[in-house]
N, C-alpha and C positions, 0 to 999 in steps of 0.2 A: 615911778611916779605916774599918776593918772595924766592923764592930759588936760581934766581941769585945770590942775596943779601947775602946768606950765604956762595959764594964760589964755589956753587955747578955749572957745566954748562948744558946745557943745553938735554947731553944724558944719566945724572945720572938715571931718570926712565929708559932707553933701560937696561944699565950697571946692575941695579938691578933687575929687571925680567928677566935678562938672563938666568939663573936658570931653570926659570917657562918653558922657551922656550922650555928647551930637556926635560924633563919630559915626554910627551908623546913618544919621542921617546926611551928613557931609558927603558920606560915601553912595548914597543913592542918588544924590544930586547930581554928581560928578558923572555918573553912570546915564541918568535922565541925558544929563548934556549933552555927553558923547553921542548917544542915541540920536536925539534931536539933531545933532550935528550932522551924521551918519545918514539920517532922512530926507534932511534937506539937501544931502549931496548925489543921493541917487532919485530922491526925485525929481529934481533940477533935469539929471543926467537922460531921464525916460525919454525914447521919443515921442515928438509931439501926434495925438491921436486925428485923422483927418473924418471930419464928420462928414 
């Protein structure tokens, strides 16, 4: 049976890999974060420069 035939129309694949979509972008955030996180702990950490 087509998957019309079950009810389903015709953008149930988009609706269900939607998910899939941000993944990558989830995962660069997550990565940005870290980063950020990771920069502001060692530039905190620098000693201070005497002018």
């Amino acid at each position: 049976m087509a998957p019309s035939c079950l009810g389903y129309g015709p953008y149930t694949f988009a609706l269900t890999r939607t998910e899939e979509l941000f993944t990558p972008e989830r995962t660069a955030r997550r990565q940005a974060e870290a980063d950020l996180t990771w920069l502001r702990s060692t530039w905190n950490a620098l000693p201070a420069e005497s002018c």
